[in-house]
C-alpha positions as CSV (number, residue, x, y, z in Angstrom):
1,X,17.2,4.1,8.3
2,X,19.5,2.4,6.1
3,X,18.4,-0.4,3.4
4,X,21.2,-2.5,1.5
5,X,20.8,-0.2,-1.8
6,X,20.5,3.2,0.5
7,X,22.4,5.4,-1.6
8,X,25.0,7.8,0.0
9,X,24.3,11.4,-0.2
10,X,26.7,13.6,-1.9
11,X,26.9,16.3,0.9
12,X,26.6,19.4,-1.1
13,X,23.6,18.7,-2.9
14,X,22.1,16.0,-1.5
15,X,21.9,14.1,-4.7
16,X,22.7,10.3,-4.2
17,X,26.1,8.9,-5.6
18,X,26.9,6.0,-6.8
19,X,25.3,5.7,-10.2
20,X,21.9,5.6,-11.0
21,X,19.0,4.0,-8.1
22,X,18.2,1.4,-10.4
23,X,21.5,0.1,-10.6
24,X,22.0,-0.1,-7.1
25,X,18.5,-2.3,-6.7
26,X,19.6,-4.6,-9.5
27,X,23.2,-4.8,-7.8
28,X,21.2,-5.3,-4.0
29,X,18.7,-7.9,-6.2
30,X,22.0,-9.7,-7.1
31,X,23.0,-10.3,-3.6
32,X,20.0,-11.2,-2.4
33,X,19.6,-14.1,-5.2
34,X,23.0,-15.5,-4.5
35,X,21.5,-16.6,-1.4
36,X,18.0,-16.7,-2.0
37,X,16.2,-20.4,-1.6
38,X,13.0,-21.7,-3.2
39,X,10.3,-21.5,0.1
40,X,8.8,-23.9,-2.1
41,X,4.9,-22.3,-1.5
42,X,2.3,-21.1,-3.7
43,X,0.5,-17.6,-4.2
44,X,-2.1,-18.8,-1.8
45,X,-1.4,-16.7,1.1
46,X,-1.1,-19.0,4.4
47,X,-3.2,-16.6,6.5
48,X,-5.7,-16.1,4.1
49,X,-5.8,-12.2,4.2
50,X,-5.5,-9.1,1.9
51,X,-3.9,-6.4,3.1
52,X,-4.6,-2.9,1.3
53,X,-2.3,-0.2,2.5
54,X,-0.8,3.0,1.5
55,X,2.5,2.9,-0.7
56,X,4.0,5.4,1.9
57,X,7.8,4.4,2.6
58,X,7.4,4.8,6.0
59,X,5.1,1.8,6.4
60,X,6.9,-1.4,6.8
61,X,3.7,-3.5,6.8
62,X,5.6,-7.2,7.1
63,X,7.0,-6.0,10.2
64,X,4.5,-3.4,12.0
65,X,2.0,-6.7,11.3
66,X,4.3,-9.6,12.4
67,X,4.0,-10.7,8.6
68,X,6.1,-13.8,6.8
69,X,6.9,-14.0,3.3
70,X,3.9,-15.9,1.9
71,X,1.2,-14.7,4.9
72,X,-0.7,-12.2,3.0
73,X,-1.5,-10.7,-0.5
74,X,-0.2,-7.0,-0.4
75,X,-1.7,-4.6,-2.1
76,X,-0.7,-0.6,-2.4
77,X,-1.5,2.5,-4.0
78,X,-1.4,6.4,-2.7
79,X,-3.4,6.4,0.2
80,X,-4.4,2.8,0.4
81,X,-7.6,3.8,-1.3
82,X,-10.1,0.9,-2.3
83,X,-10.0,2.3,-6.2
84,X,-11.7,0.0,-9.0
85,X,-8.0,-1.6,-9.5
86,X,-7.8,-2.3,-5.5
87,X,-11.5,-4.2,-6.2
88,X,-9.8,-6.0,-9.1
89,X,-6.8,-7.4,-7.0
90,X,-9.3,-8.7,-4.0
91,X,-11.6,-10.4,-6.2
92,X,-8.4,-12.7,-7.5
93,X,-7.2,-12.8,-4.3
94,X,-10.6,-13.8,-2.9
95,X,-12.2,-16.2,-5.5
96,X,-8.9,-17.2,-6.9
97,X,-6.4,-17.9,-4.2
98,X,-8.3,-18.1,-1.3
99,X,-8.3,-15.0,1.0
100,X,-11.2,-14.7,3.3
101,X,-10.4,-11.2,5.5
102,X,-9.4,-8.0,4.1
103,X,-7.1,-5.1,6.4
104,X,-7.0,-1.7,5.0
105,X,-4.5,0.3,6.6
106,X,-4.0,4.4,5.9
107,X,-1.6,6.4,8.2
108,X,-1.4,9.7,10.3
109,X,0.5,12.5,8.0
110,X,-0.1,10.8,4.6
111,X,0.2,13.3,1.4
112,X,-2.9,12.7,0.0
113,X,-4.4,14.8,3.1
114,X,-2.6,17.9,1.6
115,X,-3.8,17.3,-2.5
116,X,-7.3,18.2,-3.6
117,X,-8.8,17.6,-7.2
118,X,-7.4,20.4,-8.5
119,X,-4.0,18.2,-8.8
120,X,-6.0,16.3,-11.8
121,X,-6.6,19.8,-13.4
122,X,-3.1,20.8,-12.7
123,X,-1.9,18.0,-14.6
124,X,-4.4,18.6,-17.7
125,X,-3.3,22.3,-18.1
126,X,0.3,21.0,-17.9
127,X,0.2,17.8,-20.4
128,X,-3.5,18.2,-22.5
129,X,-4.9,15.5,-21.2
130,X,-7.2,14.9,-18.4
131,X,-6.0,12.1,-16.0
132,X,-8.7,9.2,-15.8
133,X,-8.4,8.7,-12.6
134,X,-9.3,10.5,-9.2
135,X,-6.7,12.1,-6.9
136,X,-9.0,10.5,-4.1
137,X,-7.5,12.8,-1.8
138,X,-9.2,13.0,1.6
139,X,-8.9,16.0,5.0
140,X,-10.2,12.8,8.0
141,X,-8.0,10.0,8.0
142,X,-10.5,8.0,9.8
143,X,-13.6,8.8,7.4
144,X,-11.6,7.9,4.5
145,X,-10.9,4.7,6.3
146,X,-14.6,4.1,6.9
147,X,-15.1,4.9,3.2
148,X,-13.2,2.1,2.3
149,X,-14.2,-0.6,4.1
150,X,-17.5,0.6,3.0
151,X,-16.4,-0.2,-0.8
152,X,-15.1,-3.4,0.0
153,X,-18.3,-4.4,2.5
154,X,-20.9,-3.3,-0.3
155,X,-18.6,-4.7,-3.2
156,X,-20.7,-7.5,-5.5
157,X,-17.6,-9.0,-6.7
158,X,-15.7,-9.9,-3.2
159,X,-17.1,-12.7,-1.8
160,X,-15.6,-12.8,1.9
161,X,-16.9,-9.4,3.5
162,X,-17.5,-9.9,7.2
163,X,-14.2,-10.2,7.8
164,X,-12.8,-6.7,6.6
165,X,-10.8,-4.3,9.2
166,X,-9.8,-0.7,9.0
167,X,-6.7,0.8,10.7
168,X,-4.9,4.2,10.6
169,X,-1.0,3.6,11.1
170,X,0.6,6.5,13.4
171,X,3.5,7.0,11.6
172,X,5.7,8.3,14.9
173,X,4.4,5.2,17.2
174,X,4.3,2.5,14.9
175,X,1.0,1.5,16.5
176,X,-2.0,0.7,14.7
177,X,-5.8,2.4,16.3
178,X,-8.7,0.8,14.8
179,X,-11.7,2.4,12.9
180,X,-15.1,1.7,13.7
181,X,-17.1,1.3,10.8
182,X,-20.3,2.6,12.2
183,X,-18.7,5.9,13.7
């Protein structure tokens, strides 16, 4: 898959060429504004969702979910974990701009399946300093899902929770299978 600031691939060593990444984003962010028009809308998401996935590259969650620009709040992180920073985004998007549902979507093969803790003690012996957060790394997709929609469903600060689905993404299908939470 090619994106309009891919970067060509120096065949030897499989390093891009063509300058640094960023400069290709800012030169693909150039093109884009030269044509770019106001939609004229507000950061009040017209479908009134959240959607909390994993950053993973392979998920392109406008268009596996039929999405628009301006239909739903998107919010990421490794593993599309509901951390307290993931609570902090859906309480503005709930009692601030109006959401009232919340997706959480993991996927099959996602990295954090292969980490453990032991990457946060890794990290101390290597830089002196214990991270403050938690790898949140999990071995069942599916639990991990129920997990989180167990955060956002018991969360005091969300308002909207009978409306919260979970999903796991097959990466090699494209199609989403639903997790029940009760399973």
């Amino acid at each position: 898959m090619t994106t309009p600031a891919s970067l060509p691939a120096d065949s030897a060593s499989g390093a891009p060429v063509g300058g640094p990444v960023t400069d290709r984003l800012v030169e693909a962010n150039e093109r884009y504004a030269a044509e770019f028009t106001d939609p004229g809308m507000d950061a009040r998401p017209v479908l009134r969702v959240a959607v909390v996935a994993c950053m993973d590259a392979r998920l392109d969650l406008h268009k596996a979910l039929g999405l628009d620009l301006g239909d739903c709040h998107t919010i990421r992180n490794a593993g599309g974990v509901v951390t307290d920073d993931v609570i902090r985004s859906l309480t503005i998007s709930q009692r601030a701009l109006g959401t009232r549902a919340v997706i959480l979507i993991h996927h099959t093969g996602c990295g954090l399946e292969s980490l453990t803790e032991d990457f946060r003690h890794e990290l101390e012996d290597e830089v002196g300093q214990r991270p403050s957060w938690a790898v949140e790394a999990f071995r069942d997709v599916d639990q991990d899902v129920r997990q989180s929609m167990q955060r956002v469903r018991t969360n005091p600060f969300l308002l909207h929770k009978d409306d919260v689905r979970g999903f796991v993404f097959d990466v090699h299908t494209g199609l989403l299978r639903e997790i029940d939470p009760r399973s």
